[in-house]
C-alpha positions in Angstrom: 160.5 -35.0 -178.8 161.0 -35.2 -174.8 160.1 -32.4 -173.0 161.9 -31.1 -170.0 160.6 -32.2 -166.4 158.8 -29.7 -164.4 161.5 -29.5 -161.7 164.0 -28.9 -164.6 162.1 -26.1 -165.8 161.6 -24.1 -163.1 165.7 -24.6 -161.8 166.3 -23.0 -165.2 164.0 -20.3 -164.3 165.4 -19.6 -161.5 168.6 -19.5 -162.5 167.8 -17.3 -165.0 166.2 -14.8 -162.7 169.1 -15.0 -160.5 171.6 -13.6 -163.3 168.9 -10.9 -164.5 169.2 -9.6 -160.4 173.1 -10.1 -160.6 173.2 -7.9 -163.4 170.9 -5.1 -162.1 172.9 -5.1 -158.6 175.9 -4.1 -160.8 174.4 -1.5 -162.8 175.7 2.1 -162.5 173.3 4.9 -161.2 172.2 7.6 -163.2 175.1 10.1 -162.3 177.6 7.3 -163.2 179.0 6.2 -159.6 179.5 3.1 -158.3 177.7 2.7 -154.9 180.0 1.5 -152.0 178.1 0.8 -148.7 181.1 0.5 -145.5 178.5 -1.7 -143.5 175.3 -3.8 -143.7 172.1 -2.1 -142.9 171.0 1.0 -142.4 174.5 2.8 -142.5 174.4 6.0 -141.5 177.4 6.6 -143.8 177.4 6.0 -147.6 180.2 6.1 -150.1 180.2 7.1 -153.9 182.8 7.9 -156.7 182.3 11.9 -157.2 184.8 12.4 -160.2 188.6 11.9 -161.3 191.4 14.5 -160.9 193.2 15.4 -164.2 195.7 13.0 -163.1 193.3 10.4 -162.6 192.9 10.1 -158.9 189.6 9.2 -157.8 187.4 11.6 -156.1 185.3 10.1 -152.9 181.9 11.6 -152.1 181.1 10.6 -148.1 177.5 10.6 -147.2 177.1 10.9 -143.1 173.5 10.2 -142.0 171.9 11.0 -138.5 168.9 9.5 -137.3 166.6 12.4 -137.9 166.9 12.5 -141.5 169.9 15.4 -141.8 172.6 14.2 -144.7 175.7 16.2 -145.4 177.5 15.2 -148.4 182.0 16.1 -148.4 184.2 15.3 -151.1 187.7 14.4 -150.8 188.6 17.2 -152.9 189.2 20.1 -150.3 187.1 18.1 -147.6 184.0 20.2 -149.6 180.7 20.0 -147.7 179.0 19.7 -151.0 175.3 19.5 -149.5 173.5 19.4 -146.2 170.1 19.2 -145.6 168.4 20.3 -142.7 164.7 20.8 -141.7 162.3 23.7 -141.7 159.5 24.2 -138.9 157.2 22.1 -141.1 160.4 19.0 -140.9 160.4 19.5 -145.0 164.3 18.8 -145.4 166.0 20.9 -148.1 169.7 21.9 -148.5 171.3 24.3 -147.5 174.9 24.9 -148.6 176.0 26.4 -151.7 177.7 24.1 -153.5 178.0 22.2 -157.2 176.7 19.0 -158.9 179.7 17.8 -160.3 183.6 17.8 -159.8 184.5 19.9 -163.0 182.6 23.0 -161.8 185.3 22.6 -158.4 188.1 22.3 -160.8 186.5 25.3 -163.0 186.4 27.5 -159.9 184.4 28.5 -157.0 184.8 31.2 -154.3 185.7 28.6 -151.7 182.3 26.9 -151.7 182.2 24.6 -148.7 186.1 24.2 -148.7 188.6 23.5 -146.0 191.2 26.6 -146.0 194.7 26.0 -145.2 197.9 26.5 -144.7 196.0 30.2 -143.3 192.4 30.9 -143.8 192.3 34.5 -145.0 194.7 36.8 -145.8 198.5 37.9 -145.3 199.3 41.5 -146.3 201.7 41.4 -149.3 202.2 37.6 -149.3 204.6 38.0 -146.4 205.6 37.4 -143.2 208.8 36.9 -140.8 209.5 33.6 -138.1 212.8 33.7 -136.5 214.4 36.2 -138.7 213.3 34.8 -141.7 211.4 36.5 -144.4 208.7 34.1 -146.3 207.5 34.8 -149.5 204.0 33.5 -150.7 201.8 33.6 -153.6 200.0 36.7 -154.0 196.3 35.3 -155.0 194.5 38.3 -154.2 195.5 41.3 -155.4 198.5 42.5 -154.3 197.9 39.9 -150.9 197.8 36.1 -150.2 194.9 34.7 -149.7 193.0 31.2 -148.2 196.2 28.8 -148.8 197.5 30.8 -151.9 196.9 28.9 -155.4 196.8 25.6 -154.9 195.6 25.5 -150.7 194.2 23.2 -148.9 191.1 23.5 -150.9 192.0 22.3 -154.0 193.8 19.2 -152.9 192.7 15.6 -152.4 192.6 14.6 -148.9 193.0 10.8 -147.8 189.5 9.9 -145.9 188.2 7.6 -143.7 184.7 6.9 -142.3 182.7 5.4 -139.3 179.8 5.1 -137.2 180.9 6.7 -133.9 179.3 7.0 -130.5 178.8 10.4 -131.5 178.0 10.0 -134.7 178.7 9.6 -138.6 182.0 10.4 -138.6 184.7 11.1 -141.1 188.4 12.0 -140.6 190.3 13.2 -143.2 194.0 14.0 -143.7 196.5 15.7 -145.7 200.3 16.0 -145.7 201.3 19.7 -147.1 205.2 19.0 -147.9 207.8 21.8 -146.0 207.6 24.8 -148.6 204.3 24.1 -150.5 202.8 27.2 -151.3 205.8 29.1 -149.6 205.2 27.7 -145.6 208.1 26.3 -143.6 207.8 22.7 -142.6 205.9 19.6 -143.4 202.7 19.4 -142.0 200.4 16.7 -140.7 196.7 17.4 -140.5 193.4 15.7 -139.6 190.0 17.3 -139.5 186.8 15.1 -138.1 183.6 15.8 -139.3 181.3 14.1 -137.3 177.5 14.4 -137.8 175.4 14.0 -134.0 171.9 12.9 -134.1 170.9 16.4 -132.5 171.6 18.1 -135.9 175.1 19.5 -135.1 178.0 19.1 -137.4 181.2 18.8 -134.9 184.5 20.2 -136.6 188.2 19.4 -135.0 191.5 20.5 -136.2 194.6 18.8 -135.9 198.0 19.5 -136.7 201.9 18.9 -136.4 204.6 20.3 -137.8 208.8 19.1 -137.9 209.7 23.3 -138.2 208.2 26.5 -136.8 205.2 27.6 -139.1 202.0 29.3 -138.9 198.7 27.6 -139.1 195.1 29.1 -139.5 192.2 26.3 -140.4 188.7 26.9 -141.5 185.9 25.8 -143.1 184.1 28.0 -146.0 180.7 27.2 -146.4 178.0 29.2 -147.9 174.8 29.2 -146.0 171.1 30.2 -147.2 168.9 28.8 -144.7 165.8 30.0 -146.9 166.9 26.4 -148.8 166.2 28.8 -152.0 169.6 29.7 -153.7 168.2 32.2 -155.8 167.1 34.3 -153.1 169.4 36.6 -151.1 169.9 36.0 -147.5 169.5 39.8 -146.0 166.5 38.1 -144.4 168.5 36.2 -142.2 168.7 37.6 -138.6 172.3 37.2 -137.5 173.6 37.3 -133.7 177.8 37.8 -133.4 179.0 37.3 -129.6 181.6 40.5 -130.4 181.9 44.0 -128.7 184.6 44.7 -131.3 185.7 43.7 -134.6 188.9 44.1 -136.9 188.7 47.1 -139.4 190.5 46.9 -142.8 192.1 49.2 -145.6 191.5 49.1 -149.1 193.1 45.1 -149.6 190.9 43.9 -146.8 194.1 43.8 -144.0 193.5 44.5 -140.9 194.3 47.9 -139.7 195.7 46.6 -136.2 192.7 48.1 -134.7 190.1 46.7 -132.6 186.8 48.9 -133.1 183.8 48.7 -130.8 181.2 47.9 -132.7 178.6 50.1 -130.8 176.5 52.6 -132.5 177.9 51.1 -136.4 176.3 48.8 -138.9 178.9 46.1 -137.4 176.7 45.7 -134.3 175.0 42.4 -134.1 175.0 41.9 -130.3 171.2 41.8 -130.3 169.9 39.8 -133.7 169.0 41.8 -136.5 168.6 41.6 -140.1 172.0 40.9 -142.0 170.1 43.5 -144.7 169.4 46.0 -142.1 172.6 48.3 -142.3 174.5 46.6 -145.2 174.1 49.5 -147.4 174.5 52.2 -144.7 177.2 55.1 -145.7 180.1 53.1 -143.7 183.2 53.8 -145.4 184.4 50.6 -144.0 180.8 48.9 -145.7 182.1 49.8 -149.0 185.8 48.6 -148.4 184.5 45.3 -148.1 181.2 46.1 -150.8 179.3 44.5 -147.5 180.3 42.5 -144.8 183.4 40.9 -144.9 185.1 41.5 -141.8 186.3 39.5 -138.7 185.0 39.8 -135.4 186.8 39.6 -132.2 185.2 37.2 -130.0 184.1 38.3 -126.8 185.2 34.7 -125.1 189.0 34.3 -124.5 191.0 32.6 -126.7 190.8 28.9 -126.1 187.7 28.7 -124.3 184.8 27.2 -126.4 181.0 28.9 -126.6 178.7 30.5 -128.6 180.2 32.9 -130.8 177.4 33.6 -133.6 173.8 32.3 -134.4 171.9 32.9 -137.8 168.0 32.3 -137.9 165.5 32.5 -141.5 162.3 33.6 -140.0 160.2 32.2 -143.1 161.8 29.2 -142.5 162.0 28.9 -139.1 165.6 27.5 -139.5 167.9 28.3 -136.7 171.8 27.9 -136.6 174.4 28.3 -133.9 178.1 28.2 -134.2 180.0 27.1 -131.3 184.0 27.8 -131.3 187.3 28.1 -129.4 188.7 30.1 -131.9 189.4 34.2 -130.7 187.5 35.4 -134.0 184.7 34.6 -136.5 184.4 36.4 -140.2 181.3 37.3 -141.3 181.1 37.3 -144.9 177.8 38.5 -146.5 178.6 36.9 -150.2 179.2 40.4 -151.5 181.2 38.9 -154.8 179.3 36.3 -155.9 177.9 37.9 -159.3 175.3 35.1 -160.7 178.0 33.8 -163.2 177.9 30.5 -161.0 175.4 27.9 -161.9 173.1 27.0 -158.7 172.5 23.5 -158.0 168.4 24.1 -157.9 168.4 26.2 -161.1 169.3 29.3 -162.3 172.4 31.1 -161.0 173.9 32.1 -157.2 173.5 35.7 -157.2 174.8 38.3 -154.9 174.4 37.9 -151.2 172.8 34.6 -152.2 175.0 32.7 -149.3 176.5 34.0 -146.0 179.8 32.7 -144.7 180.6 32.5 -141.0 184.2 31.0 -140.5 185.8 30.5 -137.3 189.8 31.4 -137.4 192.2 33.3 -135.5 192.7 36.9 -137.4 193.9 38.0 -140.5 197.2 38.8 -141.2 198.2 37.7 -137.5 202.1 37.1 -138.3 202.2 40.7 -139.4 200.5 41.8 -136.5 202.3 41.5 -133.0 199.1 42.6 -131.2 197.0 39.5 -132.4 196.9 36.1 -130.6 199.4 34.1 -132.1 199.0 31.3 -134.9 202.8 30.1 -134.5 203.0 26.0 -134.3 206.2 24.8 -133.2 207.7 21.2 -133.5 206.4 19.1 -130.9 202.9 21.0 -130.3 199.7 20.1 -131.5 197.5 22.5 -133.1 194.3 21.9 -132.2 190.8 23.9 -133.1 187.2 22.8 -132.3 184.0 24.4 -133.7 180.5 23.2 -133.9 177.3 24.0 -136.2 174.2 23.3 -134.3 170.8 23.6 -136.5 167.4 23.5 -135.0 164.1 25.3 -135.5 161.8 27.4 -133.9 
């Protein structure tokens, strides 16, 4: 019996080998995704599959990469910053945002973890307001008020996305189209926001916005922040730093009262950095209104003009964040109602206090409040909202 030439052999061998690699370059992760790269090399931005709606829409999961080594993970669903590592004085990387593993827990519920909040970020007394004579009615999510978008707000909807590599930076704009009367707000509604990730460790967040009818329009973004990069340990260590002479007290449903307290000589003074723990269980009837912090702070900068409005540093860690903003106010939220019932991405559960929220916005309950800066867009306007996270060490 012939044998098969040399040459013959080794051109089946390599074609052999060749299908073997073939097949491994198509095989799924662990986690199930399919790997989608938007360039050759060494992109700084790297897309996955995340999870399907109920209705079967695909969910996107958008890596953005800088230079240094930071990564900040957002989903399509509710533009949700899902992770974001950032180093400690040692350079050991570690995350840390609250967030989940997987797209169920989202759908399961979450107190806003990492979300983009819209059509208004916080909350309208009663679920009602009044433009141009006419009364509004929306859903009362939070008690006997309406809260972050209502039920189904700009955090819990998919949001069409595009990446690139930037100048600046990995960037990623996304968009969503909120239909005139969703959730109760007049007019159809155009909005973009750009998350762009610098290669000086600074995550740059910009609003846009049109509208075809007068409405009202508050953005933010709701992550949780434990710059320990331990989720099981509470962040009354952090030293917090709040650019504010005044802030905004509330009644029993968290409205604003329509007053604007000096903060001097209370627990609500952070003009000089101290210890989030230091005075949050100080007898302050307005401390126990909120069962902590949860109150906005009036800016000291005007309205418009964009600066430094908060800082937040983890001694241990040496982890150090700024927040730049052109917003009039910024609410500190101390994570008060997180109970442990939540499963932590690390292990074990997110318990109390466990995360810290600082979101950039105009005020609460504005439209039912004629002394607070406006948050009235009109047809032919462009709303239009910048704020910046800056993280460093020292």
């Amino acid at each position: 019996m012939k044998t098969a030439q040399p040459s013959l052999i080794s051109f089946v061998f390599l074609l052999t080998l060749l299908n073997l690699g073939c097949k491994e370059n198509k095989k799924e992760n662990p986690s199930g995704m399919e790997t989608v790269k938007t360039e050759q090399g060494n992109d700084p931005i790297q897309k996955t599959i995340f999870g399907e709606m109920p209705d079967g829409t695909k969910v996107e999961k958008y890596t953005l990469k800088n230079t240094k080594g930071m990564e900040i993970d957002v989903i399509t669903y509710g533009g949700i910053i899902t992770r974001w590592t950032a180093p400690n004085k040692e350079g050991n990387y570690e995350d840390i945002v609250l967030g989940f593993d997987d797209l169920q827990q989202y759908l399961d519920g979450n107190p806003y973890f990492g979300a983009l909040i819209g059509r208004y970020g916080n909350r309208i007394a009663k679920g009602k307001f009044t433009l141009d004579g006419e009364t509004y009615t929306l859903a009362t999510n939070d008690g006997e008020n309406h809260l972050h978008g209502g039920e189904k707000g700009f955090d819990k909807v998919v949001w069409q996305a595009k990446a690139e590599s930037t100048a600046d930076g990995a960037s990623l704009e996304l968009t969503y189209t909120s239909a005139d009367g969703e959730e109760g707000y007049p007019g159809k509604l155009e909005v973009k926001v750009t998350y762009t990730l610098t290669a000086n460790n600074e995550l740059d967040v910009y609003y846009e916005a049109t509208t075809d009818k007068p409405t009202i329009l508050n953005l933010t973004q709701h992550s949780y922040f434990n710059l320990s990069g331990n989720f099981t340990q509470s962040i009354l260590d952090h030293e917090l730093f709040l650019d504010a002479d005044a802030y905004l007290p509330v009644d029993s449903g968290l409205i604003p009262t329509g007053e604007l307290r000096k903060v001097a000589g209370t627990p609500f003074d952070f003009k000089q950095p101290k210890l989030m723990g230091k005075e949050i269980n100080a007898e302050d009837e307005q401390l126990k209104l909120g069962k902590g912090y949860d109150h906005c702070w009036v800016l000291n900068q005007e309205a418009g003009n964009y600066g430094l409005a908060a800082s937040a540093y983890h001694p241990k860690t040496g982890r150090f964040l700024e927040v730049y903003t052109d917003e009039p106010g910024i609410q500190f939220y101390s994570g008060n109602f997180l109970d442990g019932t939540l499963p932590a991405q690390k292990g074990g559960t997110y318990g109390q206090r466990s995360g810290f929220c600082l979101e950039t916005q105009h005020y609460p309950d504005t439209p039912n409040q004629e002394n607070f800066p406006s948050v009235r867009l009109n047809p032919g306007e462009t709303y239009s909202s910048r704020t910046l996270f800056k993280l460093s060490t020292k």
